[in-house]
Each structure stands twice: as C-alpha cells, then as structure tokens.
C-alpha positions in Angstrom: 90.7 -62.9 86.8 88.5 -64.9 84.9 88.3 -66.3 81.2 85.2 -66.1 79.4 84.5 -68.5 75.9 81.6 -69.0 73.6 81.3 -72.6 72.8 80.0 -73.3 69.3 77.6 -76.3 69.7 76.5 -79.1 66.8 73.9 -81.3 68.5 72.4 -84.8 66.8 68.8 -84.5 65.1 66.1 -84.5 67.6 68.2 -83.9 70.4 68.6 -79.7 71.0 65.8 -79.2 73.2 67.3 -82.1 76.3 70.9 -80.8 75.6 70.1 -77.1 75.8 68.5 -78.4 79.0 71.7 -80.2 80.4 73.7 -77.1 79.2 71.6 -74.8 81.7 72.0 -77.0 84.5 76.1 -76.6 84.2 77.0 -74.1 87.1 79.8 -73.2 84.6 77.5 -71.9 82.0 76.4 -68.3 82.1 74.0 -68.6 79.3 72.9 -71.2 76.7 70.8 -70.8 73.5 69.6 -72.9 70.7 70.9 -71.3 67.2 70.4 -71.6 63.4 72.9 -71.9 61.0 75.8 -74.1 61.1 75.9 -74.8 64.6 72.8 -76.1 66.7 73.5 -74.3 70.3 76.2 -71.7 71.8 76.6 -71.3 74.9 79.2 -68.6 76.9 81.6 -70.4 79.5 83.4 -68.5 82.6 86.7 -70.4 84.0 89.8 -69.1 86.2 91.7 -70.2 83.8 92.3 -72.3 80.2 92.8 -75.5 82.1 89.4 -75.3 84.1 88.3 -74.3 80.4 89.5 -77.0 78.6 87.9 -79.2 81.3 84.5 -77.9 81.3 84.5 -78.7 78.0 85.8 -82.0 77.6 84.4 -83.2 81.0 80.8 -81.6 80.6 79.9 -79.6 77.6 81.3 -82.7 75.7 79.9 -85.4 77.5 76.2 -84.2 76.9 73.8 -86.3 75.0 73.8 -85.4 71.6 76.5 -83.1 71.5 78.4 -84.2 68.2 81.1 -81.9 68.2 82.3 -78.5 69.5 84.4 -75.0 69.1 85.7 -73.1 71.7 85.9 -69.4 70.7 88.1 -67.9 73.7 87.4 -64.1 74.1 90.6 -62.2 74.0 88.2 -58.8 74.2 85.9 -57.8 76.7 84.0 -54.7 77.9 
C-alpha cells in the first residue's frame, strides 16, 4: 500500500520555472505545478511508507534550488 502527500512549495524570487523543472524530473513525483497564493509550487508525492516520505522530502524536494521552505499535507482520504 502506498502513501500519497501534497507537498506545499515556497520557492525564492526568480526561481519557480528551474525548480518546477527539478520537481518533474523526481521519479517520486506524480505531478508538479506552479501555484498562486501563499505557496509558489505543489506538487503530489507517492511513497511505501512515511519514512520513504519523510526522505523524499528532506533528501530531494528540499534540496532543490530555490526551495525555501515546505508542507507536507499527508492524505488520510482517497478515492
């Protein structure tokens, strides 16, 4: 069974467009848009578990040019 997560992005000024890009490229990312309001990017995460979660997002998402800071939104719901 897998875990699904939307990950709330906030990127630096002038930087969306290459870390949207590195986003895409992460085999662990199902789908990746730039957003407005208050966070520049979400993108939806599949993992086998919270662990491979956790490190996704510390080890990749994280590591991104740009990426300032980020929100993990686990969903506890699905179809």
């Amino acid at each position: 069974m897998s875990l699904s997560a939307y990950v709330l992005i906030n990127i630096e000024a002038g930087k969306p467009r290459s870390a949207l890009a590195a986003l895409k490229k992460n085999k662990d990312v199902r789908s990746a848009h730039l957003v407005t309001g208050l966070h520049d990017a979400i993108a939806l995460i599949e993992a086998p578990d919270v662990n491979k979660l956790g490190t996704i997002v510390t080890e990749s998402v994280q590591k991104i040019t740009g990426v300032q800071r980020t929100v993990t939104c686990i969903c506890v719901e699905t179809e």
